[in-house]
C-alpha positions in Angstrom: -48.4 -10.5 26.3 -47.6 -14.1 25.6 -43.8 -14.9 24.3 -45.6 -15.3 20.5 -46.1 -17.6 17.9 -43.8 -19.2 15.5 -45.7 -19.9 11.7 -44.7 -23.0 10.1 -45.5 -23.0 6.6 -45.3 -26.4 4.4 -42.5 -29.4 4.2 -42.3 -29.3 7.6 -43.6 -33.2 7.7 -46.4 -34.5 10.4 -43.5 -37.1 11.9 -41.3 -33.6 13.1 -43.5 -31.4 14.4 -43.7 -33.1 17.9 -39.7 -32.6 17.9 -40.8 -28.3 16.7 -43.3 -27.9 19.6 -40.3 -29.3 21.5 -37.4 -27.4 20.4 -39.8 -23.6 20.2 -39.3 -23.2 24.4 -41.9 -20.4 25.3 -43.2 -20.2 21.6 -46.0 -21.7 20.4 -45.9 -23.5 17.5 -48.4 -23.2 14.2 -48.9 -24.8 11.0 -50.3 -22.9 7.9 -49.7 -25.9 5.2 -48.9 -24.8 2.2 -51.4 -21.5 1.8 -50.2 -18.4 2.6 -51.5 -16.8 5.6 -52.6 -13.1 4.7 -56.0 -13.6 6.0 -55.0 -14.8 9.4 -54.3 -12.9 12.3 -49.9 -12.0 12.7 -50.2 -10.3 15.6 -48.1 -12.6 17.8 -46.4 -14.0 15.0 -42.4 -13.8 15.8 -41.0 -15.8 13.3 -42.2 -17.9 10.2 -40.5 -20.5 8.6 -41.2 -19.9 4.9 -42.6 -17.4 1.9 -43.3 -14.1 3.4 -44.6 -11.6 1.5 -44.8 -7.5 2.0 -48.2 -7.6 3.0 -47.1 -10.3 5.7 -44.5 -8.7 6.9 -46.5 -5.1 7.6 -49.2 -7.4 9.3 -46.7 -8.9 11.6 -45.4 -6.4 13.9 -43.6 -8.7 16.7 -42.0 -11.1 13.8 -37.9 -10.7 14.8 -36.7 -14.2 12.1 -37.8 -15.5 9.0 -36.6 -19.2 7.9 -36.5 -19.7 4.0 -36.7 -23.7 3.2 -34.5 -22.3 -0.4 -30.6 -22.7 -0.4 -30.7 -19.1 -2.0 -33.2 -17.2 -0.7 -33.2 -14.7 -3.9 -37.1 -14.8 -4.0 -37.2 -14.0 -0.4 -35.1 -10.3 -0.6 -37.6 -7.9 -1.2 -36.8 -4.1 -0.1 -39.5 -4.4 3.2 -37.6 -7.5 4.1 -33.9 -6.3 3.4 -34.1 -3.0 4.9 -35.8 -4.3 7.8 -34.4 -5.4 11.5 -35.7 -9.2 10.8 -33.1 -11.9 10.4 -33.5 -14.0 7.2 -32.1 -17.2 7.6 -31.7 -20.1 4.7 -30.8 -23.8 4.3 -28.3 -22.9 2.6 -26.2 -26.3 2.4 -29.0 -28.7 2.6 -28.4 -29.6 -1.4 -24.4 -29.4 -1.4 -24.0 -32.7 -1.6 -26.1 -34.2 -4.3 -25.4 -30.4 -6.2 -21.8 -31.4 -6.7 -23.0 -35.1 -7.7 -24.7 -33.1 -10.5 -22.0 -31.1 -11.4 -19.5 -33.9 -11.8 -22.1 -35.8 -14.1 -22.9 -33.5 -16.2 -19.3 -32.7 -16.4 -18.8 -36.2 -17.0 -21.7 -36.4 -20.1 -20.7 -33.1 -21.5 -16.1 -33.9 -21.7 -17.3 -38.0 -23.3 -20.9 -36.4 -25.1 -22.9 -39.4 -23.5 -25.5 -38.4 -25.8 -23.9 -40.1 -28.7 -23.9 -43.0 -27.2 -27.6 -42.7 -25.9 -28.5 -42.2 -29.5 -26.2 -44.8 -30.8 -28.1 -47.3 -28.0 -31.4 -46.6 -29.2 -30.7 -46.9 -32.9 -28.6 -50.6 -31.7 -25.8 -49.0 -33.6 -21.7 -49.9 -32.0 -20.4 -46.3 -32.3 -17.0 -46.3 -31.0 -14.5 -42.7 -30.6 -12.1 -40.8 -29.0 -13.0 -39.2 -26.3 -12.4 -37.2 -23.2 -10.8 -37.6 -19.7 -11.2 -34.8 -16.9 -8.1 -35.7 -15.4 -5.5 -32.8 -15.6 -8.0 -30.7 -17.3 -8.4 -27.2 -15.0 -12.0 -26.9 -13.5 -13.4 -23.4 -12.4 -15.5 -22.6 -9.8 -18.1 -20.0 -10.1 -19.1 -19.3 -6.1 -17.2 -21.5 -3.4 -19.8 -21.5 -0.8 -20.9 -25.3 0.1 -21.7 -26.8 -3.5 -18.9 -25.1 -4.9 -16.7 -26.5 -2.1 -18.0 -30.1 -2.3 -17.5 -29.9 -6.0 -13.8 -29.0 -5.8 -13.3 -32.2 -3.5 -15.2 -34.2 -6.0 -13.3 -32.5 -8.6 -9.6 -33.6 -6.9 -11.1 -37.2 -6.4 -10.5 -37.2 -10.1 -7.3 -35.2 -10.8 -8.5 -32.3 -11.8 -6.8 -29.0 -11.2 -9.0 -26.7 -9.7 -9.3 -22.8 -9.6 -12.2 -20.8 -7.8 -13.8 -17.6 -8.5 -15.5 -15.7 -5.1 -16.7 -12.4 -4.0 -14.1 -12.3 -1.0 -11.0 -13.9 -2.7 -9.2 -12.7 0.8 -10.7 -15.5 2.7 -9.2 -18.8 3.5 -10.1 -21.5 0.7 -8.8 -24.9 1.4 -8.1 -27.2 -1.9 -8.3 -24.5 -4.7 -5.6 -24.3 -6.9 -5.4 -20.4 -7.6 -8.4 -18.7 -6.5 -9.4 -15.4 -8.4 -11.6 -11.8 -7.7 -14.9 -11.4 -9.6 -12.9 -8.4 -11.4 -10.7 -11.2 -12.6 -13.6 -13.1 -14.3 -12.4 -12.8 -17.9 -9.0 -14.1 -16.7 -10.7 -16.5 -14.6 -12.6 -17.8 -17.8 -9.8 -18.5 -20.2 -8.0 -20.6 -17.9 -10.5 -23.1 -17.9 -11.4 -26.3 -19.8 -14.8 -26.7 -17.9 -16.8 -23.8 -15.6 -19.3 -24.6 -13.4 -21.5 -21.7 -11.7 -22.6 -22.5 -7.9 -23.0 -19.0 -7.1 -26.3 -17.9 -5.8 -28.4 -15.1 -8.0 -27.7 -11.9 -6.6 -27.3 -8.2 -8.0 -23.9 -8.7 -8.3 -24.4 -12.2 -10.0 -26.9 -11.4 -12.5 -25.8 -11.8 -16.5 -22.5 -11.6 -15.6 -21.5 -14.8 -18.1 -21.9 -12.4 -21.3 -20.9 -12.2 -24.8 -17.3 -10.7 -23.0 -17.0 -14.1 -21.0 -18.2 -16.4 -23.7 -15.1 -14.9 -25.5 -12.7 -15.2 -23.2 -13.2 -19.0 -22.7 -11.6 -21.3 -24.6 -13.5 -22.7 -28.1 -12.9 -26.4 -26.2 -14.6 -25.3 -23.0 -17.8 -26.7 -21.5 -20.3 -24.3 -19.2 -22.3 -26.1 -16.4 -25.0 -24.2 -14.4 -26.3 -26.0 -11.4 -27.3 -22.5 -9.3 -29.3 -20.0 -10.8 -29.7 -19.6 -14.4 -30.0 -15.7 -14.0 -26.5 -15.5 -13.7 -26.2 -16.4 -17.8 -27.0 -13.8 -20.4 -29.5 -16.7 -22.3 -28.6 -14.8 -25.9 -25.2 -14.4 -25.7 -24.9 -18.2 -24.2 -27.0 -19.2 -27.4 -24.9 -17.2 -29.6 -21.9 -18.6 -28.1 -23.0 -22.2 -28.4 -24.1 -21.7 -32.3 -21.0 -20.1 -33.1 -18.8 -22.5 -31.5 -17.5 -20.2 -29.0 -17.5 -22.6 -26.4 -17.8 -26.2 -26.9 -21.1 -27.4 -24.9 -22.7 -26.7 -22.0 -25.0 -28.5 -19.2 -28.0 -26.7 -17.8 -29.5 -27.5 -14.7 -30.7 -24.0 -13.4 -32.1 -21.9 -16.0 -32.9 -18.2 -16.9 -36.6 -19.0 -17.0 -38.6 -22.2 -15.6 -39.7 -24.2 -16.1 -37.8 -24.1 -19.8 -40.2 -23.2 -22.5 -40.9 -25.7 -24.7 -39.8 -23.6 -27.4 -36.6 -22.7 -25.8 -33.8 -23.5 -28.7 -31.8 -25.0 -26.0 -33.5 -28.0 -26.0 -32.4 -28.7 -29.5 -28.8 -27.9 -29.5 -26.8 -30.6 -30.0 -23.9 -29.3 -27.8 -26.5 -28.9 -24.9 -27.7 -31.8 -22.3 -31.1 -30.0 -20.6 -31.8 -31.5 -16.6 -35.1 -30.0 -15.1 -33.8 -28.3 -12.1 -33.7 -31.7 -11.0 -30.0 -32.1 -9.7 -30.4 -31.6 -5.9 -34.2 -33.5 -5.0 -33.0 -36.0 -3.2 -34.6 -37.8 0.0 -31.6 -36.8 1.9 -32.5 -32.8 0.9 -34.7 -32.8 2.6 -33.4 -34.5 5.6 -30.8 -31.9 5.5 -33.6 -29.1 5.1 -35.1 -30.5 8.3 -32.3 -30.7 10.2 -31.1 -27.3 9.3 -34.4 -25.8 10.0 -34.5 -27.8 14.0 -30.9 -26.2 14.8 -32.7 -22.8 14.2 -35.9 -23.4 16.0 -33.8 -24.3 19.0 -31.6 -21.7 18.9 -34.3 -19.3 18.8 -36.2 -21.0 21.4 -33.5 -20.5 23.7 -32.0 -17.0 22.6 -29.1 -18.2 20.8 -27.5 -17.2 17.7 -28.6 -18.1 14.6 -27.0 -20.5 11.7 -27.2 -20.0 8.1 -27.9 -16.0 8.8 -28.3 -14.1 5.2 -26.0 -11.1 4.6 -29.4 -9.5 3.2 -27.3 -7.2 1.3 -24.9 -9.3 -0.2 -28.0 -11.6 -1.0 -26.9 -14.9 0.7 
């Protein structure tokens, strides 16, 4: 029996796979594109490097890893999968960076409402006013894996005070101000003058900013989503927004996408919309690449993996 074959499916580009057939040691590599595979043969398939589905996964028999090219492999955690021996890994921190970029702008647009001033531009009319300043205003958290992280650097670079909200509030977290327990969340969320989610979707995650945490924020507060929109109750967000419950909010991730064009959120006035868009960046997928390599090497050679996903935990 030979040692198998490792399934490459899309953004792999041409220019890498030299450095793949490379780094795979007794595997051989092959490359499916972009179409799934069902109707090939997975006999000797021992790992794949991106969507599997069910029917894949009975058809593979040998496969021991699978790579997802997704930060948060939500999509990826179906019950074959989770319950299974195969190791799910993720690129989980390949869109840190430019995530926390994000974050801090729409911060930015949201605390001096930039769209005045767009529409101000465009009607050639000099509208001066008082605005904000982050600076000494308390920033939380929502999820303090890499994003988060990078964002509460960003965050310090201009003097904000930062607290952080995680499933294991036990662990070490360098540069947070107070960190809190997700059965702290309401307490967490009157604290703040801005909240930004980086958490990834998960069952614990899901609609967990409600009507309950919309109340508990301040009436000045802005929301920010940059991770999964699942993790917002849409209707008791919109509600909140209408009511003046919270003051605005910037939405890069959202409940369901792409947004439908009938989506009210698109005509709030308190509401800057971004298509998903905050993390597609040339250097993501660098990143992506690069995480993806590390992997295949490791696995050529028998070593343990990075990025592994606590399938249970759901990152």
């Amino acid at each position: 029996m030979s040692a198998g074959t490792i399934l490459i499916k899309g953004f792999l580009k041409a220019e890498h796979h030299g450095r793949a057939e490379a780094l795979a040691g007794p595997f051989t590599i092959r490359y499916a594109g972009d179409a799934p595979q069902i109707g090939r043969e997975l006999d000797d398939v021992v790992a794949i490097a991106g969507p599997v589905s069910p029917s894949e996964l009975q058809m593979a028999p040998r496969l021991q890893w699978v790579h997802s090219w997704l930060a948060g492999p939500d999509n990826a955690l179906f019950p074959e999968l989770v319950n299974g021996p195969v190791v799910l890994t993720s690129s989980a921190g390949n869109g840190a960076v430019p995530l926390a970029e994000h974050a801090m702008l729409l911060l930015l647009m949201l605390d001096r409402d930039v769209p005045r001033w767009a529409k101000a531009q465009q009607e050639h009319r000099w509208d001066r006013y008082r605005h904000g300043e982050l600076a000494g205003t308390t920033v939380g958290i929502f999820g303090l894996g890499r994003s988060g992280m990078d964002l509460a650097s960003k965050a310090k670079a201009f003097h904000m005070r930062v607290v952080g909200l995680r499933r294991r509030a036990e662990l070490p977290t360098p540069g947070i101000d107070h960190l809190y327990s997700l059965d702290q969340l309401h307490e967490f969320a009157s604290e703040c003058d801005h909240i930004v989610i980086t958490a990834p979707l998960t069952e614990t995650t899901k609609g967990v900013f409600d009507a309950g945490v919309f109340a508990a924020m301040k009436p000045t507060a802005n929301l920010v989503c940059i991770s999964r929109g699942g993790i917002i109750n849409d209707d008791d967000l919109l509600a909140a927004l209408q009511q003046g419950q919270i003051r605005a909010a910037g939405l890069d991730a959202h409940g369901v996408e792409p947004l439908p064009d009938q989506s009210p959120f698109w005509d709030l006035p308190n509401v800057i919309v971004t298509p998903h868009n905050g993390a597609t960046t040339g250097a993501l997928l660098e990143r992506q690449t690069a995480i993806f390599l590390d992997n295949l090497e490791r696995f050529g050679q028998g070593a343990q993996l990075i990025n592994v996903v606590d399938k249970q935990a759901g990152y």
